[in-house]
C-alpha positions, 0 to 999 in steps of 0.5 A: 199841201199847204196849210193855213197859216192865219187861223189860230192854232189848237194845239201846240206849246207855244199857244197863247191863254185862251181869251178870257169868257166875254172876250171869247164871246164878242169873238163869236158875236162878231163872227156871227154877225159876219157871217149873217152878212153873206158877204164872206168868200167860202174859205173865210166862211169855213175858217169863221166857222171852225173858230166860231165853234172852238169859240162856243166850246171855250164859252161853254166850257166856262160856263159849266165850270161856273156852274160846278162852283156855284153848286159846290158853293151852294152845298157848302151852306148857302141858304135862299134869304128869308126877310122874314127871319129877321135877326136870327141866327144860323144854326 
């Protein structure tokens, strides 16, 4: 059976970096936006549907990793600001 050829490939050496967490986002925008419309045959439907959920894992996935920095950051010291503290220092 034939395979598809213009769909991005998952796997494989020769794959380009993923695009970049806001890159990834308008993707998704824009497939949503898309497929809102009605307009798409069936086939491009699937094929939009199946990058669009690759699309959101990848946002995802940042996201998490964003959030796993922050809470280490946030054990290694940092405190809410307090106006009221004025100049003094930390202990």
């Amino acid at each position: 059976m034939a395979t598809i050829s213009n769909t991005p490939a998952d796997t494989g050496s020769a794959s380009p970096a993923p695009p970049s967490f806001e890159s990834a986002l308008r993707e998704l925008e824009g497939i949503v936006a898309a497929m809102e419309a009605g307009q798409m045959p069936l086939q491009d439907a699937l094929d939009a549907y199946q990058r669009g959920v690759a699309l959101l894992r990848q946002c995802q996935e940042t996201l998490t990793a964003a959030e796993q920095q922050i809470r280490i950051l946030d054990a290694g010291g940092l405190h809410d600001f307090d106006p009221q503290a004025g100049g003094e220092a930390e202990s």
